[in-house]
N, C-alpha and C positions, 0 to 999 in steps of 0.2 A: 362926647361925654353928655350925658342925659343931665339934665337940669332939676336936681331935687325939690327946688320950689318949686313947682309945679306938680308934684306927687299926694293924690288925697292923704290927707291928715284921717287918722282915724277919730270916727264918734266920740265924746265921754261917753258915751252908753257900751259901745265894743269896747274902751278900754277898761273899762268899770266891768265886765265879762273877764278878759282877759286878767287883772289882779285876781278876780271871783276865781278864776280857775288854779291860777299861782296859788293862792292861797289853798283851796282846795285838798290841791298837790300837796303841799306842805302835811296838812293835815292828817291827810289818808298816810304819808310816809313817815312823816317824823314822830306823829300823834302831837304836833303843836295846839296847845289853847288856842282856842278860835280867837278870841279877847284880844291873844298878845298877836294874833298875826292881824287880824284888822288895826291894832294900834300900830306896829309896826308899820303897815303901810301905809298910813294916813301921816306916818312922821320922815316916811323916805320923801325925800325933795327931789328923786331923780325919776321919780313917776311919771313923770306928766299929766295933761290936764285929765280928768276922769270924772264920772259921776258919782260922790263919795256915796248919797246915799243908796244907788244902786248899788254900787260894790258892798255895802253891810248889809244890804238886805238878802243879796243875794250867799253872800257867803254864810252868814250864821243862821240865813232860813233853811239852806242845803244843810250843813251840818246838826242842825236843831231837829231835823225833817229826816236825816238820811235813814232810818231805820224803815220807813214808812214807805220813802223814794224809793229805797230797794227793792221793796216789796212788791212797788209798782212796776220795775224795770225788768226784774229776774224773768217773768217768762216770756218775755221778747227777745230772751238770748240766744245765744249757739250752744252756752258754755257758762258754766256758773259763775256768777259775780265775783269770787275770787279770782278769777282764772284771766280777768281783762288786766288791759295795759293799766298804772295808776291814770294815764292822760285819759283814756278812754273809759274808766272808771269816770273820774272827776269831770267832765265833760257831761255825759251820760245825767249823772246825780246833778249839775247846773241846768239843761235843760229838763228832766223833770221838774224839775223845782220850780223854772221858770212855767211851765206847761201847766202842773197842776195849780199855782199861786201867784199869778200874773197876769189872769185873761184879759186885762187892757194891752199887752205885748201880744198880737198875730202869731199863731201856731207858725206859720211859715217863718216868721222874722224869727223866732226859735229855733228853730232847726237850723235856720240859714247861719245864724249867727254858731251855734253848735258845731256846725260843718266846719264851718270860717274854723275854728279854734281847732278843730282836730287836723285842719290843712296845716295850720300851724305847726301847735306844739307835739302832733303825734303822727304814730307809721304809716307809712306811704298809702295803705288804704283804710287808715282808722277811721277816716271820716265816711269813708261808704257806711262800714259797720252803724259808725254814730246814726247816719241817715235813717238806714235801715230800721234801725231801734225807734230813735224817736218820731219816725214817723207811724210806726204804728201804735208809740204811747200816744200823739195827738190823738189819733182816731178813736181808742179809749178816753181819756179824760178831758177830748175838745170834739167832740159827738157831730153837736151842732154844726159850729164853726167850721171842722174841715167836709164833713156833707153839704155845707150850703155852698160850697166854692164851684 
């Protein structure tokens, strides 16, 4: 039997990603107020530790932003923005987000972290797609950064 102490703990920064996306989710599916899911999960105790104010920044700059994100994302696609999974929707619209409004977060730690989330919570090869995508939105709105690599 494997020894779970010993198993890395995730970041507050990944898990503050991880609510960002939950929340996300929520959003795009139920049309929940941003307000009441950020308060909601600043009031679940079964969270664990995370970086609160990444998780509100992220979540209500994605949805404050998403008309604009879209705009950025759509023709990186295969396939109209309606037409993706909501995980790789909500994925997608968090690393834009973080891309265009976070240049102290590394283009790569973005996507790395994006990938991470769609290995996760989505289909067996959402995460290439996500790659796919937001690797070419860096190269758009992070010019510099991923040419100086």
């Amino acid at each position: 039997m494997k020894d779970k102490t010993n198993a890395p703990t995730k970041s507050a920064r990944h898990r503050a990603r991880e609510l960002a996306l939950q929340g996300l989710y929520q959003w795009r599916m139920a049309g929940s107020d941003v307000a009441q899911i950020d308060k909601a999960t600043r009031d679940e105790k079964s969270v664990g530790r995370y970086d609160v104010e990444l998780f509100t920044q992220l979540l209500r700059g994605a949805v404050n932003q998403h008309e604009a994100l879209e705009e950025k994302i759509a023709p990186h696609l295969d396939r109209p923005l309606n037409e993706l999974s909501p995980i790789e929707f909500s994925v997608l619209l968090l690393g834009a987000y973080e891309l265009a409004n976070l240049p102290e977060v590394p283009y790569r730690v973005v996507i790395n972290e994006s990938v991470e989330l769609a290995k996760t919570f989505g289909g067996s090869d959402g995460h290439k797609f996500v790659n796919g995508v937001l690797d070419k939105l860096a190269a758009q709105l992070r010019a510099v950064e991923v040419n100086a690599k």
